[in-house]
Biopython code that builds the backbone (N, CA, C, O; Angstrom):
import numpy as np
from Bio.PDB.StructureBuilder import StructureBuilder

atoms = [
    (1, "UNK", "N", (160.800, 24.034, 22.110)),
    (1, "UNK", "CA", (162.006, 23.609, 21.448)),
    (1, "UNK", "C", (161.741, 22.354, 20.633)),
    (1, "UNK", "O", (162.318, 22.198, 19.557)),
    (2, "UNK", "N", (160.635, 21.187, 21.250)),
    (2, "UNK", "CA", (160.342, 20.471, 20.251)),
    (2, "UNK", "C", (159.872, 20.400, 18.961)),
    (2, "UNK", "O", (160.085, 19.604, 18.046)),
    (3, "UNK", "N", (159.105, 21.509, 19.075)),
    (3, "UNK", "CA", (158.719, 22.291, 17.542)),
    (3, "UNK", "C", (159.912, 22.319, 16.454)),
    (3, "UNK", "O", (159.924, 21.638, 15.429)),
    (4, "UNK", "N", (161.134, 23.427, 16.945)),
    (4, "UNK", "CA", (161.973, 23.189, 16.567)),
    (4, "UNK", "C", (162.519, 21.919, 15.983)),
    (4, "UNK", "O", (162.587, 21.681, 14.777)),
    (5, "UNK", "N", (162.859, 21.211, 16.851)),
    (5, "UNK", "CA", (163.784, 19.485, 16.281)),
    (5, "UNK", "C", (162.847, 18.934, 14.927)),
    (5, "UNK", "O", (163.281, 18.495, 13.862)),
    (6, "UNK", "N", (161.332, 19.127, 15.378)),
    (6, "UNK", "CA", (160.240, 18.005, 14.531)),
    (6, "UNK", "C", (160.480, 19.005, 12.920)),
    (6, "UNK", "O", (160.426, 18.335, 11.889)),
    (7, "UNK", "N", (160.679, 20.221, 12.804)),
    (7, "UNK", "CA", (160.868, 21.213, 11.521)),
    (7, "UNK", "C", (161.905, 20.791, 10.789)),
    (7, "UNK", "O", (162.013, 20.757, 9.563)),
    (8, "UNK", "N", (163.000, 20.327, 11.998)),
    (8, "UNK", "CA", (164.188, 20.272, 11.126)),
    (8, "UNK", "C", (164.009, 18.634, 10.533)),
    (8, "UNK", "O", (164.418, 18.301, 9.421)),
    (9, "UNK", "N", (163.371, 17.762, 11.424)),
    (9, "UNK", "CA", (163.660, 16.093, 10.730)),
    (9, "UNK", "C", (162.857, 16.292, 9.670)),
    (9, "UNK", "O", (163.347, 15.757, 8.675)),
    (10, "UNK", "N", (161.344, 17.088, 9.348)),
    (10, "UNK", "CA", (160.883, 17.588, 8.052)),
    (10, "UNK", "C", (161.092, 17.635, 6.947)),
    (10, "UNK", "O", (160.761, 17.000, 5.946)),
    (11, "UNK", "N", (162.007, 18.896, 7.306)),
    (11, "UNK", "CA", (162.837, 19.014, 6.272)),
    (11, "UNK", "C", (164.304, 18.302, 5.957)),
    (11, "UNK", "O", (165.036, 18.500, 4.987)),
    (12, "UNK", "N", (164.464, 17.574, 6.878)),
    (12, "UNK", "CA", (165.842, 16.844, 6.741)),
    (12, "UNK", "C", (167.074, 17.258, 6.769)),
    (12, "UNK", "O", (168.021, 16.964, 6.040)),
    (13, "UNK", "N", (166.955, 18.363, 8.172)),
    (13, "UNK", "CA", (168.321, 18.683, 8.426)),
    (13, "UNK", "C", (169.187, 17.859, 9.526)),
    (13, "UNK", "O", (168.804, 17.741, 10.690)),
    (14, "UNK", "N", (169.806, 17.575, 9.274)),
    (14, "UNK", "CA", (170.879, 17.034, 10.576)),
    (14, "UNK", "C", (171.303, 17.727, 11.544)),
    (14, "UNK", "O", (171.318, 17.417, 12.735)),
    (15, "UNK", "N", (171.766, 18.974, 10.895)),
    (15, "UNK", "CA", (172.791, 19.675, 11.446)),
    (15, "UNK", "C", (171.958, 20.696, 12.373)),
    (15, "UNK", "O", (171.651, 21.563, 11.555)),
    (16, "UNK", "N", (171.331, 21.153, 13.805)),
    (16, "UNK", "CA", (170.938, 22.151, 13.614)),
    (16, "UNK", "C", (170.992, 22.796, 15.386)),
    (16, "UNK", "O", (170.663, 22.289, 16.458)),
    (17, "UNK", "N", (171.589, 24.159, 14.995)),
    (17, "UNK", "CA", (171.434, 25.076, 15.976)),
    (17, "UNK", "C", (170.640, 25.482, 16.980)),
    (17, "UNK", "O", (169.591, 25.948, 16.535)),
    (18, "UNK", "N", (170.710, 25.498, 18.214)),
    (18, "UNK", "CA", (169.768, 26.491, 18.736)),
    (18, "UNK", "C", (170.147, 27.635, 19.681)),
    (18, "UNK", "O", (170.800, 27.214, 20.636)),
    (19, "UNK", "N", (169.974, 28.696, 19.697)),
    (19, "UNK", "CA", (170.709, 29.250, 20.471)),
    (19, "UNK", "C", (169.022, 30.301, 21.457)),
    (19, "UNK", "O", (168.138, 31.097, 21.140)),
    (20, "UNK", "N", (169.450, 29.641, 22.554)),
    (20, "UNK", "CA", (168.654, 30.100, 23.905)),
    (20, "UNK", "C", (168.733, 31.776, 24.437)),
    (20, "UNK", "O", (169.799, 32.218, 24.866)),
    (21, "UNK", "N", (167.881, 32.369, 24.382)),
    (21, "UNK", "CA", (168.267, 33.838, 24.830)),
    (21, "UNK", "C", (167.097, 33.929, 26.129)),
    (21, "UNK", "O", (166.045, 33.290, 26.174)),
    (22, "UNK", "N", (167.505, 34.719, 26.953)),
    (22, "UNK", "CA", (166.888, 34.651, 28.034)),
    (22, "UNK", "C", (166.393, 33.886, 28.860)),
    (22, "UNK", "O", (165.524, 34.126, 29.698)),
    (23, "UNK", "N", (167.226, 32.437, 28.528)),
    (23, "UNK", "CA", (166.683, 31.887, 29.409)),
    (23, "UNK", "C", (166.930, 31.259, 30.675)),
    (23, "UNK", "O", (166.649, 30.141, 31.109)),
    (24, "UNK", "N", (167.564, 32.320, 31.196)),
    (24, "UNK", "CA", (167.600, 32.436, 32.820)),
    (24, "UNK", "C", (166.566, 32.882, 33.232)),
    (24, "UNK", "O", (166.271, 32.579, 34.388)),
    (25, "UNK", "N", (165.819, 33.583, 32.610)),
    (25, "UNK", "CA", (164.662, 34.330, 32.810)),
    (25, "UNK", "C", (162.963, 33.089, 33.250)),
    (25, "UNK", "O", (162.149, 32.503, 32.537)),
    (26, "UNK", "N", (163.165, 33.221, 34.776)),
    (26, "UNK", "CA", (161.752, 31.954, 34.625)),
    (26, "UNK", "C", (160.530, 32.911, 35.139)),
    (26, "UNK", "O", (160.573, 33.757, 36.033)),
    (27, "UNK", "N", (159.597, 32.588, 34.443)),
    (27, "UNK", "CA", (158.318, 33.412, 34.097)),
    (27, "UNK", "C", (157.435, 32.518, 35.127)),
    (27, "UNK", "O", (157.060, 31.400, 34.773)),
    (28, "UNK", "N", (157.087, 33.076, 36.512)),
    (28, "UNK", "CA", (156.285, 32.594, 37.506)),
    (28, "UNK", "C", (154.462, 31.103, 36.500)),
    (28, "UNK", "O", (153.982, 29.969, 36.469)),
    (29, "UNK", "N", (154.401, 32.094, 36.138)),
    (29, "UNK", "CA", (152.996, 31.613, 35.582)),
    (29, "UNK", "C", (153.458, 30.674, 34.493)),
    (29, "UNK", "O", (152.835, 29.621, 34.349)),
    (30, "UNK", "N", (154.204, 30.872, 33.925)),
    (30, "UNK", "CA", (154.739, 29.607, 32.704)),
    (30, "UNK", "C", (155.277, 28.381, 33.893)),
    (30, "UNK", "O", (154.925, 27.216, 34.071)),
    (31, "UNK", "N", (156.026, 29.033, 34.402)),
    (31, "UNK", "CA", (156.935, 27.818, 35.375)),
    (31, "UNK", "C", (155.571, 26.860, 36.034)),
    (31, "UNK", "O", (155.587, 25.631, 36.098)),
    (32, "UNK", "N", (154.757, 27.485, 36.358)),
    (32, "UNK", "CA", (153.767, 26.466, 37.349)),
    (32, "UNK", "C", (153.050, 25.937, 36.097)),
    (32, "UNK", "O", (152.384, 24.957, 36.429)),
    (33, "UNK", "N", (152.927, 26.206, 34.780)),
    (33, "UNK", "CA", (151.852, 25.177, 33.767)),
    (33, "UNK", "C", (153.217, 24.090, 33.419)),
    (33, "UNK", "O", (153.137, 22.876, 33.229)),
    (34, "UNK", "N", (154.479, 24.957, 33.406)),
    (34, "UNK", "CA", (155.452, 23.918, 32.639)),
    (34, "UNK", "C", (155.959, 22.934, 33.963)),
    (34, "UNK", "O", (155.912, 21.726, 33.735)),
    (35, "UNK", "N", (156.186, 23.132, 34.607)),
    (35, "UNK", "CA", (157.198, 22.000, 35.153)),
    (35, "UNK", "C", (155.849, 21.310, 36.668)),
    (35, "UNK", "O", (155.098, 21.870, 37.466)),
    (36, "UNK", "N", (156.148, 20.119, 36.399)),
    (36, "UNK", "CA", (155.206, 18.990, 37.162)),
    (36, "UNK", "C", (155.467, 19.389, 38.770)),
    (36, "UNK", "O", (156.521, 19.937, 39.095)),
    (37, "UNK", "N", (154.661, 19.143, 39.528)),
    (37, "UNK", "CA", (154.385, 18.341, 41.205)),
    (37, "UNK", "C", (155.008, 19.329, 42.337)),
    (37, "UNK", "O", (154.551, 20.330, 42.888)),
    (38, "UNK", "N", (156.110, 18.707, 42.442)),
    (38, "UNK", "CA", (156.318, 19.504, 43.445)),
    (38, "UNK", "C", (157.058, 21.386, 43.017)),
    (38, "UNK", "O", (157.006, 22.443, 43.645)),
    (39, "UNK", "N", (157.416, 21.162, 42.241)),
    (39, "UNK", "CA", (158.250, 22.372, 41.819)),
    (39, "UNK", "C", (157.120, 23.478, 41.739)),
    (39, "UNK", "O", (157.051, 24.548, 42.344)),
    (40, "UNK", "N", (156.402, 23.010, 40.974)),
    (40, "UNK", "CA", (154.804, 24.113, 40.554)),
    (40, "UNK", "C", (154.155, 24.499, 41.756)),
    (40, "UNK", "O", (153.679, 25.625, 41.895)),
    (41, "UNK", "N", (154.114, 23.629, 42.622)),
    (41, "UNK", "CA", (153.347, 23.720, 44.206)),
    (41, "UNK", "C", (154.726, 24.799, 44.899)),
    (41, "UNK", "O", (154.446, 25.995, 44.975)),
    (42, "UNK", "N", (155.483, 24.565, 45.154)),
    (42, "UNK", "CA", (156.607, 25.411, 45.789)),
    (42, "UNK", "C", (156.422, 27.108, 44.788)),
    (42, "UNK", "O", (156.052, 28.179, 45.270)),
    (43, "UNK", "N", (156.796, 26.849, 43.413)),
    (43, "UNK", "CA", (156.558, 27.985, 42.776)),
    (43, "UNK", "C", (155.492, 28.858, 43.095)),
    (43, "UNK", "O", (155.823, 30.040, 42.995)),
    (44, "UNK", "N", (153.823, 28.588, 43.594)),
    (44, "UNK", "CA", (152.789, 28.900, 43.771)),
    (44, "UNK", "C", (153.126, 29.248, 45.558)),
    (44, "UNK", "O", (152.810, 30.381, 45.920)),
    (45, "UNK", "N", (153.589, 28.541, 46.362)),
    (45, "UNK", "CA", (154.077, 29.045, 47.594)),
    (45, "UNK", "C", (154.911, 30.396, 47.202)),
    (45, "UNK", "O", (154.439, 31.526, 47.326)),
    (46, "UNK", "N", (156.059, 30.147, 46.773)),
    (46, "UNK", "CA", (156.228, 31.530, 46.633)),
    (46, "UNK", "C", (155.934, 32.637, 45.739)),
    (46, "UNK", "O", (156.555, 33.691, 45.595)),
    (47, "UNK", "N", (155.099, 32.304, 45.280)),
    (47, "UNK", "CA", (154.761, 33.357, 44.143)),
    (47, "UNK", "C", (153.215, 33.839, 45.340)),
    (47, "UNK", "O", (152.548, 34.750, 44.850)),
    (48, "UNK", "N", (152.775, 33.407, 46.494)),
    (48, "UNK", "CA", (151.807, 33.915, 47.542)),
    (48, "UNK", "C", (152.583, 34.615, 48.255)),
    (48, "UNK", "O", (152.236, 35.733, 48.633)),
    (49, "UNK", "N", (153.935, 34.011, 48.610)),
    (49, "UNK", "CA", (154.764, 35.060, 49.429)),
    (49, "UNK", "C", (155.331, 36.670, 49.040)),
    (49, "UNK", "O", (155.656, 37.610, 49.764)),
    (50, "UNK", "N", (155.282, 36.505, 47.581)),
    (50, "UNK", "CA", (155.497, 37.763, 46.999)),
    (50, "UNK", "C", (154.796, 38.650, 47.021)),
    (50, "UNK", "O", (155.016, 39.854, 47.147)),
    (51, "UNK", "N", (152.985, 37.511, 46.769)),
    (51, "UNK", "CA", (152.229, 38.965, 46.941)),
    (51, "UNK", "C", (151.968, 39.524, 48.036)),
    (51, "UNK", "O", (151.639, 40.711, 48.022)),
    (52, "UNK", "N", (152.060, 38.717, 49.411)),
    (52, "UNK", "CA", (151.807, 39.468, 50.748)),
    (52, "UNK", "C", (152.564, 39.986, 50.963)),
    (52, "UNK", "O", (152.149, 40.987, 51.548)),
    (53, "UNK", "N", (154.075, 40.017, 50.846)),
    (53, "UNK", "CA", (155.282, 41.179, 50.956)),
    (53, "UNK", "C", (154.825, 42.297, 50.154)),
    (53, "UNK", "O", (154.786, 43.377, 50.743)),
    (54, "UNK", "N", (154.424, 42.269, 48.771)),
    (54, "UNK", "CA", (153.714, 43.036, 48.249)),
    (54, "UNK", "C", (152.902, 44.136, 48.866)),
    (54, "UNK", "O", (153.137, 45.336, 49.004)),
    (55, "UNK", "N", (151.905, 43.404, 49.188)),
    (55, "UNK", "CA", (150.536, 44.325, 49.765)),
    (55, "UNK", "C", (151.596, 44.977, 51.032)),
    (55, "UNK", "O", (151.896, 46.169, 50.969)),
    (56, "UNK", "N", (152.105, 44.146, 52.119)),
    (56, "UNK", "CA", (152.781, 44.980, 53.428)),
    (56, "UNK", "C", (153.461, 46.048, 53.205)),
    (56, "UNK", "O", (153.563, 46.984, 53.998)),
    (57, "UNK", "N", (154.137, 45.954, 51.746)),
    (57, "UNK", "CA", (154.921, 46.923, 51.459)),
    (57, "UNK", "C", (154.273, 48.519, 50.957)),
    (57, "UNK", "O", (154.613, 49.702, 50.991)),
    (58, "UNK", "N", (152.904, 47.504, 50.394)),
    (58, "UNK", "CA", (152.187, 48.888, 50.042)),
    (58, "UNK", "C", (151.521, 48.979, 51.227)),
    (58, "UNK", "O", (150.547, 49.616, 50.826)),
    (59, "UNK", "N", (151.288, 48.782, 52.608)),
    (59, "UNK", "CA", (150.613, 49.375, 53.388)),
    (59, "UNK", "C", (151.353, 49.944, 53.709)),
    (59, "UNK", "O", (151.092, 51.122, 53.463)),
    (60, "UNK", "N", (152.812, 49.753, 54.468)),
    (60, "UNK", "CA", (154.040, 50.326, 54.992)),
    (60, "UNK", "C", (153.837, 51.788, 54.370)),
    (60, "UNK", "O", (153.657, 52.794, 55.056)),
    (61, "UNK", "N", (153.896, 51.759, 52.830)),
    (61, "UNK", "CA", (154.194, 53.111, 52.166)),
    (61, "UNK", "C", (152.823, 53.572, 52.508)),
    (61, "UNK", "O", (153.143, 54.506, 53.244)),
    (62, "UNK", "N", (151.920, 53.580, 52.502)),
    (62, "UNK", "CA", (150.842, 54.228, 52.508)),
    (62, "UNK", "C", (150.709, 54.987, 53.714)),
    (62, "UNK", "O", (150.201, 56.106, 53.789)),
    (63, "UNK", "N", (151.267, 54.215, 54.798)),
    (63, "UNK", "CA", (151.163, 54.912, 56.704)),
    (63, "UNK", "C", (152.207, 55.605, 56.800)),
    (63, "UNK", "O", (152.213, 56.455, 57.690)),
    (64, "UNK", "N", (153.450, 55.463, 55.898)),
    (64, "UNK", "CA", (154.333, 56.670, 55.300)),
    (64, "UNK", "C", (154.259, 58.066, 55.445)),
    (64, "UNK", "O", (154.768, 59.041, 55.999)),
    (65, "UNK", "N", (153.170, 57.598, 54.497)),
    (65, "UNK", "CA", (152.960, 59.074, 53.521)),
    (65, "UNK", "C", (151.811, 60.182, 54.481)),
    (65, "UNK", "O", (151.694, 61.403, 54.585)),
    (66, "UNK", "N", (151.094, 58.968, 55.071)),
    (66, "UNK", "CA", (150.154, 60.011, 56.609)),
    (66, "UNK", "C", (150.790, 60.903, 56.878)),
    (66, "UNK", "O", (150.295, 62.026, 56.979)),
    (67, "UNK", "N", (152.279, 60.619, 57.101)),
    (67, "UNK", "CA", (153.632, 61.301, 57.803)),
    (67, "UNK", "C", (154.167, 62.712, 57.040)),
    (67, "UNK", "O", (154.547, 63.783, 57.513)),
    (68, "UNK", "N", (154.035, 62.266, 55.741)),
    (68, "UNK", "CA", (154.852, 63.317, 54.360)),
    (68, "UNK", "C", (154.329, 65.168, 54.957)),
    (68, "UNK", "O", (155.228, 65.986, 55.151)),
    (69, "UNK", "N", (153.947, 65.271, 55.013)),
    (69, "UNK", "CA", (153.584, 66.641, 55.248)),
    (69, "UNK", "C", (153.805, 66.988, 56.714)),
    (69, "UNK", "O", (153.416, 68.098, 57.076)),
    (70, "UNK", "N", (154.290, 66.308, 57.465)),
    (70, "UNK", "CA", (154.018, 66.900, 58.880)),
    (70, "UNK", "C", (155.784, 67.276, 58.937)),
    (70, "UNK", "O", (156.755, 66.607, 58.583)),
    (71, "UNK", "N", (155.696, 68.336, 59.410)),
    (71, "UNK", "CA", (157.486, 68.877, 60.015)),
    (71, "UNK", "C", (157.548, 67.673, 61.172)),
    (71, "UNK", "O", (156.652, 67.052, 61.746)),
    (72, "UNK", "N", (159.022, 67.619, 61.259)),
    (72, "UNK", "CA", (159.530, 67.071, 62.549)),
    (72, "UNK", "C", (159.223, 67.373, 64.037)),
    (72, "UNK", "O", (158.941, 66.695, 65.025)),
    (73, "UNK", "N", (159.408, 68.737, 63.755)),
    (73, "UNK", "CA", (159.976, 69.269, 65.225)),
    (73, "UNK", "C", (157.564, 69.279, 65.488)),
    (73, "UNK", "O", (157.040, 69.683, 66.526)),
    (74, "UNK", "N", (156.807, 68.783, 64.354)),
    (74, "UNK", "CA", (155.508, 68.969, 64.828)),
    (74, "UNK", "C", (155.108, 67.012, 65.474)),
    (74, "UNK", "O", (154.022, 66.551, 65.826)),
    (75, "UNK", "N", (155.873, 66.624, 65.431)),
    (75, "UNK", "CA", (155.764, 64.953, 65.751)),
    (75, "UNK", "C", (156.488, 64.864, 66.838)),
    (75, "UNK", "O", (157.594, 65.340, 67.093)),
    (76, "UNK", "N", (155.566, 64.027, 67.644)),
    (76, "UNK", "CA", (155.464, 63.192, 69.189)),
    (76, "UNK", "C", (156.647, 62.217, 69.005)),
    (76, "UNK", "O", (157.264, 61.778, 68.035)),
    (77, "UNK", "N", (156.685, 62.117, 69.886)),
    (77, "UNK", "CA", (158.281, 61.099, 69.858)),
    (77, "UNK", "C", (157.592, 59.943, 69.648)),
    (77, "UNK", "O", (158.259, 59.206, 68.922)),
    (78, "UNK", "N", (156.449, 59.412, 69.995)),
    (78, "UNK", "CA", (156.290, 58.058, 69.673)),
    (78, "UNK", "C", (156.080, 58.185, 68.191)),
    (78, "UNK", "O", (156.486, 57.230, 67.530)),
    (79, "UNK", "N", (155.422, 59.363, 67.424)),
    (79, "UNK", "CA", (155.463, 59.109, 66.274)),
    (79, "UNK", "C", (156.665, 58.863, 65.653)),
    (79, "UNK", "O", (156.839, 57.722, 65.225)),
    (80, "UNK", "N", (157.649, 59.794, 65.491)),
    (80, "UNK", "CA", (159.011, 59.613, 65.347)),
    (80, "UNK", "C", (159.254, 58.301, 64.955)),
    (80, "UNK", "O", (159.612, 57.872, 63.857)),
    (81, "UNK", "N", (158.975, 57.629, 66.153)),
    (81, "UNK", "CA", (159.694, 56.069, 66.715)),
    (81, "UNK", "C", (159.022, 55.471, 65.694)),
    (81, "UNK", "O", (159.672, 54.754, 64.932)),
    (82, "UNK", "N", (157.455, 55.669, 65.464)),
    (82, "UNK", "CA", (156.471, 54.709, 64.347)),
    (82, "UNK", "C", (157.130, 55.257, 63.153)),
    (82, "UNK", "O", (156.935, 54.462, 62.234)),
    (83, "UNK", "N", (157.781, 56.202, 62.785)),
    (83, "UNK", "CA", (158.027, 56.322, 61.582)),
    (83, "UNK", "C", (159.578, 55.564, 61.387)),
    (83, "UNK", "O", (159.855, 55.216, 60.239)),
    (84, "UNK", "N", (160.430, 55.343, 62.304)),
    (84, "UNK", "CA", (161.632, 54.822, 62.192)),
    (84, "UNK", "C", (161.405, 53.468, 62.058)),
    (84, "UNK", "O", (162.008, 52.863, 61.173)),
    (85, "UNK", "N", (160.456, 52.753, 62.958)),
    (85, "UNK", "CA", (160.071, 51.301, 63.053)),
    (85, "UNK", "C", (159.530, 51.040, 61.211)),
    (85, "UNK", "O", (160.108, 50.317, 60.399)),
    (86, "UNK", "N", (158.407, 51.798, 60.992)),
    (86, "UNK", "CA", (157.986, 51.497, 59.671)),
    (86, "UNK", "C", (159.224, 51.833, 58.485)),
    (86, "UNK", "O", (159.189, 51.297, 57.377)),
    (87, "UNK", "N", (159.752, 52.302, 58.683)),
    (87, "UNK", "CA", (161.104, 52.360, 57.288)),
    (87, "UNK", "C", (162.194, 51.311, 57.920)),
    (87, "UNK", "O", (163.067, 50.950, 57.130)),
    (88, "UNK", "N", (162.248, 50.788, 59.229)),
    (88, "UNK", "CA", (162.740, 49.542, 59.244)),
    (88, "UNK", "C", (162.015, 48.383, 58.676)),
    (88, "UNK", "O", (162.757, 47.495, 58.254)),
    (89, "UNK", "N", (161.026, 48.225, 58.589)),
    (89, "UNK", "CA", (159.964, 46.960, 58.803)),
    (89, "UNK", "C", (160.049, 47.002, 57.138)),
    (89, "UNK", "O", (160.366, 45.962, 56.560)),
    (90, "UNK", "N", (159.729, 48.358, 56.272)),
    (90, "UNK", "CA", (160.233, 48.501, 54.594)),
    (90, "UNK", "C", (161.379, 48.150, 54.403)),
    (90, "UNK", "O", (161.601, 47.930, 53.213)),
    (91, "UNK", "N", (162.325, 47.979, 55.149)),
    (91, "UNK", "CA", (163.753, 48.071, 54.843)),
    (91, "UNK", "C", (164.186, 46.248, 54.873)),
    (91, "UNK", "O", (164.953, 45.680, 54.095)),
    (92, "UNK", "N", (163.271, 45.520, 56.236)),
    (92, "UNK", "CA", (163.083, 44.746, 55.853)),
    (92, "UNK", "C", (162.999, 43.751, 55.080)),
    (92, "UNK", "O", (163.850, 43.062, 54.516)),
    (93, "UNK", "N", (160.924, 43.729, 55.128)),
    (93, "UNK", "CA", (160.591, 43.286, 53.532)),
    (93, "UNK", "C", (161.086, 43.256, 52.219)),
    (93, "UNK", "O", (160.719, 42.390, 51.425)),
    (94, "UNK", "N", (161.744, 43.975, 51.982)),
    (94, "UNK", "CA", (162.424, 44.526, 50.978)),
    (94, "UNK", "C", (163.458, 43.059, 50.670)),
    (94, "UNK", "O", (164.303, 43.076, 49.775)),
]
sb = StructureBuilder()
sb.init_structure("model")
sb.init_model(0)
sb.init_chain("A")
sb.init_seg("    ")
for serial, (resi, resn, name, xyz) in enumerate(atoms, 1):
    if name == "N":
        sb.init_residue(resn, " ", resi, " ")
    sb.init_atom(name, np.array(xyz, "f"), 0.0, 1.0, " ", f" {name:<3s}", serial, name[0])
structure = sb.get_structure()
C-alpha cells in the first residue's frame, strides 16, 4: 500500500482512494514474512498444527478405506467398533 501513497505524492495527487479486496483473507506464509515477533512465531505454531491434523486425517482416511470393500455382516465386532472410533476421531479432527 506504500507503493501506492509514494505514486500518488509523485504525481501530486491529494485526493486518493483505496479500496481493499480480500482482505480478510490472511495468507499463512505472507503473514509470518509480514508481521514481526510474536505473531509470526504463533502463526508458525499453528500453521504445524494444521499440518499434523493434516497427516492424522490422512491416516484416519487411509485405515478407512482397509474397511471399503468388506460387507458388514463380514466384520468382527471389534472391527466395527475400530471403524466407529476412527470416523469419530475424523469427526473430531475435523
Amino acid at each position: 500500500m506504500s507503493g501506492v501513497v509514494d505514486l500518488a505524492k509523485r504525481t501530486g495527487k491529494s485526493n486518493v482512494g483505496i479500496v481493499c479486496t480480500k482482505s480478510d483473507d490472511i495468507r499463512a506464509e505472507e503473514a509470518k514474512r509480514d508481521w514481526p515477533g510474536p505473531t509470526a512465531q504463533r502463526i508458525r505454531e499453528l500453521d504445524a498444527v494444521i499440518a499434523a491434523t493434516r497427516r492424522s486425517l490422512d491416516d484416519i482416511k487411509a485405515e478407512l478405506e482397509t474397511y471399503a470393500g468388506d460387507d458388514d455382516d463380514d466384520l468382527l465386532e471389534e472391527e466395527r467398533q475400530h471403524i466407529v472410533d476412527l470416523n469419530r476421531q475424523s469427526t473430531k479432527e475435523q
